[in-house]
C-alpha positions in Angstrom: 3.7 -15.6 -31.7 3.6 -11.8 -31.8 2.6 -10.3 -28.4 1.3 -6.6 -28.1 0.9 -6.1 -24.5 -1.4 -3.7 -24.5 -3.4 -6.0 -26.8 -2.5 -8.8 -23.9 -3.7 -6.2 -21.2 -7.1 -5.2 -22.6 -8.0 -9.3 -24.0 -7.3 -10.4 -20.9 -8.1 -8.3 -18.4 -4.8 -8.0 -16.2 -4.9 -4.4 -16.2 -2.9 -1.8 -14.6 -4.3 -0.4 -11.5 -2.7 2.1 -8.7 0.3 -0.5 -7.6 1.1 -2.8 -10.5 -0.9 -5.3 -13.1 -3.5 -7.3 -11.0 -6.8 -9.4 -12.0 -8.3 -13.1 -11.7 -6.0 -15.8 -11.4 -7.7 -17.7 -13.8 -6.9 -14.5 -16.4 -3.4 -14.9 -14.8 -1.8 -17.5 -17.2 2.0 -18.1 -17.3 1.5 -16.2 -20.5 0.2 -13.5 -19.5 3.1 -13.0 -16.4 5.7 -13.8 -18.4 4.8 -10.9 -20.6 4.5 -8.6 -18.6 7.9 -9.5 -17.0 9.3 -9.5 -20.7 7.9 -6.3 -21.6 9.0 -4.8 -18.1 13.1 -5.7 -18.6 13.1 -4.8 -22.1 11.5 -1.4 -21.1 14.2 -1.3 -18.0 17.0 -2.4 -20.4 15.8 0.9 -23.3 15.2 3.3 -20.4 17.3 2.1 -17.0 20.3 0.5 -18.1 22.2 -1.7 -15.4 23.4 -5.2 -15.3 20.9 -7.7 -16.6 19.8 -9.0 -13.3 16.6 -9.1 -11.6 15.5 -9.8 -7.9 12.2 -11.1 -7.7 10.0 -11.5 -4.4 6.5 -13.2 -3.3 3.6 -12.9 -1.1 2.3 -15.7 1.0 -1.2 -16.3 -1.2 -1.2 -19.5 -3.2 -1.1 -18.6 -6.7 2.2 -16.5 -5.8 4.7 -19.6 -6.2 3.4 -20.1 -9.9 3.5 -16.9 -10.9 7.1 -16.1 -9.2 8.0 -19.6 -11.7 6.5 -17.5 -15.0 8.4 -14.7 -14.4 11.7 -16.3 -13.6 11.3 -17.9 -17.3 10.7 -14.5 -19.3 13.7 -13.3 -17.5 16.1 -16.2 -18.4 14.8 -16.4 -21.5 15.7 -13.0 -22.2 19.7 -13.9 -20.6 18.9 -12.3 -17.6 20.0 -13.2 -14.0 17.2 -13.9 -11.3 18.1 -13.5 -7.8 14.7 -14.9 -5.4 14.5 -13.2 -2.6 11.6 -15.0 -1.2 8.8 -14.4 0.8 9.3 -11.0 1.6 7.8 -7.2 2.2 7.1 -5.0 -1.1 9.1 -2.7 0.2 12.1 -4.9 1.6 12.5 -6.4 -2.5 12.2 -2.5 -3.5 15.2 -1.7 -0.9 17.2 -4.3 -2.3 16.7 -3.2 -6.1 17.2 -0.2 -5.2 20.2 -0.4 -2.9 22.0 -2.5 -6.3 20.6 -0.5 -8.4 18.8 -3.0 -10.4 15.2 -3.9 -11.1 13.1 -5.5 -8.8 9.5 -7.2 -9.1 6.9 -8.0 -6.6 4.1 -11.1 -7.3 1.2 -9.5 -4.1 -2.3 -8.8 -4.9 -1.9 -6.5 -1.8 -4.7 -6.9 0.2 -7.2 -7.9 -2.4 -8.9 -11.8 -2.2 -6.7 -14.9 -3.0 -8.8 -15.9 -6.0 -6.7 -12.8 -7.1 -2.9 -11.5 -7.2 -0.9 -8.8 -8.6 3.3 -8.5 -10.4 4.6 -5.0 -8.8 7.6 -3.6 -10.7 10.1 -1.7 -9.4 13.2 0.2 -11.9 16.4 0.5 -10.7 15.6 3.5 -9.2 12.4 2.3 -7.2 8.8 2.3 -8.0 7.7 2.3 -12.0 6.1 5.8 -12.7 2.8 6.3 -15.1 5.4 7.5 -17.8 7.0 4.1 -17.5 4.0 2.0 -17.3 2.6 3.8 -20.8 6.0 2.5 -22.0 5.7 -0.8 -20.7 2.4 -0.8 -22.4 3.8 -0.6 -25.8 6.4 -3.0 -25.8 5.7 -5.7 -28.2 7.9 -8.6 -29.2 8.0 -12.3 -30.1 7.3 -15.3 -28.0 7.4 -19.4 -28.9 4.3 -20.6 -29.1 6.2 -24.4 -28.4 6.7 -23.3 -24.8 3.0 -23.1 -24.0 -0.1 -25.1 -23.9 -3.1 -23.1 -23.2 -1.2 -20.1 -21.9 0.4 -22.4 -19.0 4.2 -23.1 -19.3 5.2 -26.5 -20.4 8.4 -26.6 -18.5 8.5 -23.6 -15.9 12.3 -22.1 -14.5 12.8 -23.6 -11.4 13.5 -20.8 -8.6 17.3 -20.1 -7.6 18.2 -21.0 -4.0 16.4 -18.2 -1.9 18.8 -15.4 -1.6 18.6 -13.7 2.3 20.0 -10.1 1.7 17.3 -8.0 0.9 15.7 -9.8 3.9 18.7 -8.9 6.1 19.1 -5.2 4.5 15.3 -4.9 5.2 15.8 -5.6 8.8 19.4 -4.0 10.0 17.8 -0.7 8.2 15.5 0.0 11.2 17.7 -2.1 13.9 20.5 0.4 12.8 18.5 3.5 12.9 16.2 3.4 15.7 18.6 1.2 18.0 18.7 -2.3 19.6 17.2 -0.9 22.9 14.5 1.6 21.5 11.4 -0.5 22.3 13.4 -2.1 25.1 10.2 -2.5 27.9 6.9 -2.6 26.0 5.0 -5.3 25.1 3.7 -5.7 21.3 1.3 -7.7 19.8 1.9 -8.8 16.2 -1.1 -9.5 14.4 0.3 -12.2 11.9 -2.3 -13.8 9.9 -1.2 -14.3 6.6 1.1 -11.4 6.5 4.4 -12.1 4.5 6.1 -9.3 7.1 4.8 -11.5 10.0 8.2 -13.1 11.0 10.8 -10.4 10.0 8.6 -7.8 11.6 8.6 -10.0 14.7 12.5 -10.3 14.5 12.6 -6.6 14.1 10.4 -5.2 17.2 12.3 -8.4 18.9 16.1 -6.9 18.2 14.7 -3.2 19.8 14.3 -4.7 22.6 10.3 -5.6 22.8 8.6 -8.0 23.6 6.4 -9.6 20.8 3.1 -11.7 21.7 2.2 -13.2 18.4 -1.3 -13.3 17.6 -3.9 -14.8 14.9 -1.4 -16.9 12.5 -2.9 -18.0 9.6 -1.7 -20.8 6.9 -5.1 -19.9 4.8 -4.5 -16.5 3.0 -6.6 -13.4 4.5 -7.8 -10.6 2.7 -6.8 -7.7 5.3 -7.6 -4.3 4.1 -6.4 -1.2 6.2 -9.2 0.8 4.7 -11.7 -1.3 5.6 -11.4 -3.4 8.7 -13.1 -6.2 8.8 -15.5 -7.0 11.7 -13.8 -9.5 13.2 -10.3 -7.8 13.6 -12.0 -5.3 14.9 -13.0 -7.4 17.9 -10.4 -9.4 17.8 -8.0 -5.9 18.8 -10.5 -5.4 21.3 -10.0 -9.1 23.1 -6.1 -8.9 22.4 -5.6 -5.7 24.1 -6.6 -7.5 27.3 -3.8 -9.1 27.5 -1.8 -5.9 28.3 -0.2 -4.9 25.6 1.3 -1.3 25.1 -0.1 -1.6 21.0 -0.4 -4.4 18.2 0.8 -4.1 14.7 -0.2 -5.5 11.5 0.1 -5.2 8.1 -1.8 -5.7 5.2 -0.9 -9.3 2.7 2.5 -7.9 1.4 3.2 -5.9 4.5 3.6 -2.4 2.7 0.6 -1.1 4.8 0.1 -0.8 8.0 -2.8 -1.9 10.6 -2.1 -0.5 14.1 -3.9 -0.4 17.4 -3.3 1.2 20.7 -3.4 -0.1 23.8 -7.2 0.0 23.5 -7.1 -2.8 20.9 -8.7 0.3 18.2 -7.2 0.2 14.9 -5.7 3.7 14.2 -7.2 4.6 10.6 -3.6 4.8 8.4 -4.3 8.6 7.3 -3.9 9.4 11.2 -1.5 7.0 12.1 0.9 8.9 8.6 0.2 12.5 10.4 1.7 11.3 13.6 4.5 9.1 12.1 5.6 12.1 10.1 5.8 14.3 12.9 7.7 12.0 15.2 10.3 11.9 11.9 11.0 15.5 12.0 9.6 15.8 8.0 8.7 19.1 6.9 6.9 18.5 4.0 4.1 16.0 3.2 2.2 14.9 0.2 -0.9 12.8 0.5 -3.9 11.8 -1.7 -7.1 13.8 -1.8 -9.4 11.5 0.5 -7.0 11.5 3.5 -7.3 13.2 6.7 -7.3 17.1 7.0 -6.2 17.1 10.5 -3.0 17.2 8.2 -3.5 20.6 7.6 -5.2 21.8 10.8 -2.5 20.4 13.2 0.3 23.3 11.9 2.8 21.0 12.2 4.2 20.8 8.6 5.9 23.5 6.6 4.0 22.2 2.8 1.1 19.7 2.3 0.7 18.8 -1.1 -2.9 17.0 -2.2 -2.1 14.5 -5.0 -4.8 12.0 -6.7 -5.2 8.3 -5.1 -1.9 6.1 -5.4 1.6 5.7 -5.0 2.6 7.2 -7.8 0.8 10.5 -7.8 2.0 10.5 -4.2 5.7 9.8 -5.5 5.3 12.7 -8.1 3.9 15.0 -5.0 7.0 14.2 -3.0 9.0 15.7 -6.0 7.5 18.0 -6.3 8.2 19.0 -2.7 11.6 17.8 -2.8 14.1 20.9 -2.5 15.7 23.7 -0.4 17.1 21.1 1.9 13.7 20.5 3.4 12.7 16.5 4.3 9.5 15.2 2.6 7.3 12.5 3.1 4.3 10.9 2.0 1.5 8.7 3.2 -1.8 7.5 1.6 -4.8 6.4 3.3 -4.5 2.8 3.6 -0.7 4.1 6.0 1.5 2.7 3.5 4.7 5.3 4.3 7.0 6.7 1.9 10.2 8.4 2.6 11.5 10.5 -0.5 14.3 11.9 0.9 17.1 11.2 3.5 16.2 12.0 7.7 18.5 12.2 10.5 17.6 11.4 14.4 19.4 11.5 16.8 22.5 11.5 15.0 21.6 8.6 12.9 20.4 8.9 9.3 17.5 6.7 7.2 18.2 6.6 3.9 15.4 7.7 1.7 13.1 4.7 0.3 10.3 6.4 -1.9 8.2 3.2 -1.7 5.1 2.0 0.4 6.2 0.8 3.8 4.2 -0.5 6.8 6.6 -0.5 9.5 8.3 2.6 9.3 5.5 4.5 10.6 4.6 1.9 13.3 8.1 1.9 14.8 8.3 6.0 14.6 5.4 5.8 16.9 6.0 3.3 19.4 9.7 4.5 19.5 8.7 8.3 20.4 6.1 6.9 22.7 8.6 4.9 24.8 11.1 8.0 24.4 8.5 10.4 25.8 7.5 7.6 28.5 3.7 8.0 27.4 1.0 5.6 26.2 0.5 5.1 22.3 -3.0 6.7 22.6 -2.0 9.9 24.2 0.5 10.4 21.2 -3.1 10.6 19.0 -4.9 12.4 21.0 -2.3 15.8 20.2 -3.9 15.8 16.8 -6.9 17.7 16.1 -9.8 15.9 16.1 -10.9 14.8 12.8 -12.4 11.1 12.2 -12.4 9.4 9.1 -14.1 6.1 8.3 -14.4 4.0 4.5 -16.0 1.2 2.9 -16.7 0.0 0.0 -19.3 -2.3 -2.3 -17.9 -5.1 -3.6 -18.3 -6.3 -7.2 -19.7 -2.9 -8.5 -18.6 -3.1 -11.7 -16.1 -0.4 -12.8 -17.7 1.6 -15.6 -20.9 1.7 -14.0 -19.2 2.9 -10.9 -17.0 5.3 -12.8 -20.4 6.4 -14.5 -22.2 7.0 -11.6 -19.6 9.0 -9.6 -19.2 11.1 -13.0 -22.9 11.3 -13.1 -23.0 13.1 -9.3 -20.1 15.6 -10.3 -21.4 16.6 -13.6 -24.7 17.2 -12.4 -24.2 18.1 -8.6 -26.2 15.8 -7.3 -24.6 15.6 -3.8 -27.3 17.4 -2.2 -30.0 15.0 -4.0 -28.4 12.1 -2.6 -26.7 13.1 0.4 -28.3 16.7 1.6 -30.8 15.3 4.4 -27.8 13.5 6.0 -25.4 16.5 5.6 -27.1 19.8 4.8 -25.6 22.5 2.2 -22.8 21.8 -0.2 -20.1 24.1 0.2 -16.9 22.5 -1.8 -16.1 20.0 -4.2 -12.9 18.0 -5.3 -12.4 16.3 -9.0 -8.9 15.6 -7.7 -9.5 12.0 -7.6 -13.2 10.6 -7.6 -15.5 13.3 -6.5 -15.1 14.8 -3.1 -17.8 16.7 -1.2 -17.5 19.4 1.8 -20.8 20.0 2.9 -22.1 22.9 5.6 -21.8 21.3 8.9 -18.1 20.4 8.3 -18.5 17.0 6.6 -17.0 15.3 3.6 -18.0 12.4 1.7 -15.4 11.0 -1.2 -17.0 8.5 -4.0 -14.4 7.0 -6.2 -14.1 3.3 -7.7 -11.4 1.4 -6.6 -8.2 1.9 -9.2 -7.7 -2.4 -8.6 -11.1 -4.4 -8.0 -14.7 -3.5 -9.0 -15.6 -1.4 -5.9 -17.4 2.1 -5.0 -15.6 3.5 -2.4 -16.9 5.9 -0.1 -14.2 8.3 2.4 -16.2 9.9 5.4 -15.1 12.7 7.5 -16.5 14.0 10.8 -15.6 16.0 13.8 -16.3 12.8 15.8 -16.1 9.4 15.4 -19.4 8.1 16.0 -20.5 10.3 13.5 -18.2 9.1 11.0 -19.2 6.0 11.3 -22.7 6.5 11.1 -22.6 8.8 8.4 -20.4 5.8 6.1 -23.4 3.4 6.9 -26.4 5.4 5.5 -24.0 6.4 2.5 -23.0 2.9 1.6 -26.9 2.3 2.1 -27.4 4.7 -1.1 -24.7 3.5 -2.5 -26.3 -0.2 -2.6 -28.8 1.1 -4.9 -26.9 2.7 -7.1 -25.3 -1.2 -7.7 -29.2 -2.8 -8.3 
């Protein structure tokens, strides 16, 4: 049979959102992944040439082993070498490809629900670009219709033995750079749930020298969104950090974002915890999506800021666009996923740049500099200016009456209609990315659907905390009825 995929994407709804192809499960056939993998190598072998191998990584959600199976099949299919890497960080299967200079490909639905998942690709080079995935898009070709029945696969590759080096290269990268003793006398907790970081991130903080409580393991998958905490971690962080500990780490299901708490047990939101990381690496230039903090800007500590739509890739595109006259850039979006365009040096010891989403990178820049500077994790934040930020979102809002609505408010300036009783005059507006609103007392409200799951999001900003909060509450109150 003849497969268009962009006739694939639109029939059956795995779309591309902000990192990658994601939907339903159930819309997730064998077909489908297989593809999407096809179409992905024979873009990568038109536009990034390299030896016809392929390294290929999983989450820990259960549809992942399936999936990994489907696109191990395209690949051979297609004479291609599979190396598995296993169950492993996004970013420690983009190292790899990178590193050997050959595609890479991710099966995580992030942070999204298990009756969902997600195929991340990664070129030679690193993460796919919107050029590439308008090429990707167009590639059609032929498929036997013999080796399906009903869009499953009749007799599915079995994976390769499980490969340990980008595992390995993932974790001598920071042992190397920060050093074995660096977190030598503090005391971490590791949020684990169903993290697929949760035991090389342990190994990791364990080789510089800290000790690691492990905390809330989980064999059932758990959706864990860094930009929207869920009430319960929230007092869980508050009963862990009686325990003692100097901070506790997280990240999200494939462990390129980050969830961090001080010694307080409060979860540092990841636009704040990017300001700080970036200033303990010594980078001079940052870009960062429309809805994150602007303490960014009012802290002085940075030499360019560059404000790019929502997702990696516009964020990858900033960073270029920063990248020259020897200067070291950075980015970091909302949810604290890191990403490190260009090479930095510290104390004599160089990181290799890895233009990718990573959780731990900014984590360990932080706790390192706070055990340098002999000073608690929380008096590191409290340097910044203050600027709070809090987000939410309504689930299943469909996306075109979402996108309607927010167009709806921009068009015809309804932000004081909805919001101006809460937040007085409006004094600025954004179309960056959604539709962003400064109002007259110095707060901003961001609407935008969600790029990968029918959702409104909201993006609050206050000069205090409780405010913030509050604020996102009454807004995600108006925003309920927009969903009736």
């Amino acid at each position: 049979m003849k497969i268009s995929v962009n006739d694939m994407m639109n029939s059956s709804g795995v779309g591309f959102g902000t990192s990658g192809a994601r939907g339903l499960v159930s819309k997730m056939t064998d077909l489908v992944c297989y593809s999407y993998t096809h179409a992905f190598l024979a873009y990568c072998e038109k536009n990034y040439p390299s030896e016809k191998t392929v390294a290929i990584a999983g989450d820990l959600r259960p549809s992942t082993g399936r999936i990994l199976q489907a696109l191990a099949t395209a690949a051979i299919d297609m004479d291609w070498k599979v190396i598995y890497s296993g169950r492993i960080p996004s970013p420690a299967i983009a190292l790899y490809g990178i590193e050997k200079a050959l595609p890479s490909i991710m099966v995580t639905g992030s942070h999204i629900p298990a009756d969902r998942n997600g195929i991340k690709f990664n070129h030679p080079k690193g993460e796919i670009s919107k050029k590439d995935e308008t090429g990707i898009r167009a590639e059609s070709f032929e498929v036997e219709d013999s080796k399906f029945d009903k869009g499953m696969l009749k007799s599915p590759a079995t994976l390769p033995a499980e490969d340990p080096t980008a595992r390995e290269d993932y974790t001598n990268r920071y042992i190397a750079f920060f050093g074995e003793k660096a977190l030598s006398g503090f005391t971490i907790g590791m949020y684990q749930h169903s993290a697929v970081g949760r035991d090389i991130i342990t190994d990791i903080l364990t080789k510089l020298g800290a000790y690691v409580k492990p905390l809330g393991r989980s064999e059932t998958f758990i959706p864990v969104d860094t930009e929207a905490v869920r009430p319960e971690d929230i007092e869980l962080g508050i009963q862990w950090a009686k325990e003692g500990l100097d901070a506790i780490i997280s990240t999200d299901g494939d462990s390129d974002r980050p969830l961090f708490a001080d010694a307080t047990g409060k979860w540092v939101r990841g636009d704040v915890l990017g300001i700080l990381a970036a200033a303990s690496l010594g980078i001079e230039r940052i870009a960062t999506p429309v809805s994150c903090n602007t303490a960014l800007e009012k802290c002085g500590l940075f030499d360019k800021t560059l404000r790019t739509r929502i997702g990696s890739p516009y964020v990858i595109a900033g960073m270029q666009e920063l990248d020259g006259e020897g200067k070291t850039v950075a980015g970091y979006e909302a949810n604290g996923g890191f990403l490190l365009e260009t090479d930095i040096t510290l104390d004599g010891k160089t990181l290799k740049a890895l233009a990718t989403r990573d959780a731990l990178l900014p984590q360990l820049a932080i706790l390192v500099r706070a055990r340098k500077e002999l000073t608690g994790v929380e008096d590191l934040f409290k340097s910044l200016p203050k600027r709070f930020t809090a987000s939410d979102r309504v689930k299943e809002f469909p996306t075109e009456k979402s996108k309607a609505k927010v167009a709806e408010i921009a068009e015809k300036k309804l932000g004081e209609k909805y919001f101006g009783k809460l937040v007085g005059k409006l004094v600025a507006e954004d179309s960056t990315d959604g539709y962003r609103m400064t109002f007259d007392q110095g707060d901003i409200i961001h609407l935008r659907p969600s790029g990968n799951a029918p959702e409104l999001r909201c993006y609050i900003e206050c000069d205090t905390a409780a405010r913030a909060e509050e604020l996102k509450g009454k807004v995600l109150a108006i925003m309920q009825g927009w969903k009736a």
